[in-house]
N, C-alpha and C positions, 0 to 999 in steps of 0.2 A: 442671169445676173448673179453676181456674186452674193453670199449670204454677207460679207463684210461694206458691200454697196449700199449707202441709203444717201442719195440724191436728194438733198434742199437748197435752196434757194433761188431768187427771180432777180433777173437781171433782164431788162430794156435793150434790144438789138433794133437796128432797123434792117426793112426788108431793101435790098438794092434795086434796081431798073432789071435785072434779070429775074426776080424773084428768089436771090441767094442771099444766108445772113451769115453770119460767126457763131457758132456759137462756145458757151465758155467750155473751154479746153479739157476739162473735168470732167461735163458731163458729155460732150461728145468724144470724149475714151470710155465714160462708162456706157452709151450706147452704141459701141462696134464692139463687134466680134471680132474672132483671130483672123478671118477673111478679108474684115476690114467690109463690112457690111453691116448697115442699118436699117431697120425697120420703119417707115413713115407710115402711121394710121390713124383715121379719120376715128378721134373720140367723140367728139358732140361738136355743133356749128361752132366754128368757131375756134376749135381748137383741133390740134394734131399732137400726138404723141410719138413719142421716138423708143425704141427698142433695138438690144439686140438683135440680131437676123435671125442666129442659129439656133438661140433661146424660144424666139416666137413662133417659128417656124414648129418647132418640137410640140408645142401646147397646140400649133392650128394641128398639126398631123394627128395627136392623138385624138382632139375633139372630133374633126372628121372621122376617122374610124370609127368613132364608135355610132358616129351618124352614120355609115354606112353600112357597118353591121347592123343596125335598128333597119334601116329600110333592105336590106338583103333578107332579114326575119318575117320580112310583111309589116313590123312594128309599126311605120310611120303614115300605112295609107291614109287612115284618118288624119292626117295631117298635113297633108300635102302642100295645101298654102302655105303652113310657116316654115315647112322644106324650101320652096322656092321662095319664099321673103329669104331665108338666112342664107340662100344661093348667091339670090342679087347682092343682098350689102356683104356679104363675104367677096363678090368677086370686085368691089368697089373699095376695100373695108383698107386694105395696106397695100405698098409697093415697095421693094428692095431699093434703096437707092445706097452709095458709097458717097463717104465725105470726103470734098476736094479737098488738100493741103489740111488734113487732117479735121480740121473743126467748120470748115464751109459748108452749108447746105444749100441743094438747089430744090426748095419745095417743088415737089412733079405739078406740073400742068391741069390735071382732074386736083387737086389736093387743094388749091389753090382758094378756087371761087368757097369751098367749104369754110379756108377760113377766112375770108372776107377782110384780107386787109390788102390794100394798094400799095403799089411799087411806092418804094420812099418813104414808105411811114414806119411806125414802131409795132413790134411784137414785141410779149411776154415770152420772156424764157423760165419756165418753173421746172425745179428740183421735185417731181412728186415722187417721192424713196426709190421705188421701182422702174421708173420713169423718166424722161423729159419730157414736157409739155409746152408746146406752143401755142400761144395764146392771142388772140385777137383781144387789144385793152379793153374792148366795153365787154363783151363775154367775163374778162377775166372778171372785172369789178362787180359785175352782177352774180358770177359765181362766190366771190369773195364776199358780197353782200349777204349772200344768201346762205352760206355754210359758215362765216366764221362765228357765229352766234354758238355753234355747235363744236367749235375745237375743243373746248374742257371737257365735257362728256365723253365727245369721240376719244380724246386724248387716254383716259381713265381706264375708259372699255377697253381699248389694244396694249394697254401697257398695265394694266392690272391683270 
């Protein structure tokens, strides 16, 4: 994403009987690539985040490298468990999908039950700077419950 990109605002879509919504035109240019590819990944119940393809893609490839240079060194035997923990939710974690008619998204199938909202009802669309986020409304509200206490502080610390 671009350093001149900062993605805010929430706007209310509904999900259709296919599981496709709109989203606003702004942030679904600021999550494709020149490919015209977008990144769908599972952040917390509840919610799914959207990303460049060719951007995310760059940050999973270097991470993996250096996870497999550690387990190519011997680095990782004692670890093994959390090897194949970050196996599993990595190969569960995103999926490339392309926006129809430029701003339509078809949530994939596994992405779905994660966040827990049925055909015909409403999702949150949030601007998080780097970001879109899709939101199932009671997640969102209990998120919002629960950190806007802390916007001033937070706000201080990143911008001071």
């Amino acid at each position: 994403m671009a350093v001149t990109d900062f993605l805010c605002g929430e706007e209310w879509r509904t999900l259709d009987e296919r599981f496709r919504l709109s989203l606003p035109s702004e942030m679904a240019k600021a999550v494709t690539d020149d490919a015209g590819s977008t990144i769908v990944a599972k952040e917390r119940y509840g919610c799914l985040s959207l990303w460049r393809a060719a951007e995310w893609q760059h940050r999973i490839d270097a991470g993996t490298a250096l996870i497999r240079q550690k387990i190519q060194a011997g680095r990782m035997e004692q670890r093994w468990d959390e090897v194949q923990r970050l196996g599993r939710l990595l190969s569960t974690r995103f999926q490339t999908v392309q926006l129809a008619n430029r701003a339509r998204l078809l949530i994939p199938e596994g992405f779905r039950d994660f966040l827990d909202v049925p055909i015909n009802q409403e999702v949150v669309v949030v601007g998080a700077v780097i970001c879109v986020e899709i939101w199932n409304p009671k997640a969102w509200q209990e998120t919002l419950r629960q950190d806007m206490p802390e916007f001033g502080p937070l706000f201080k610390e990143l911008s001071g």
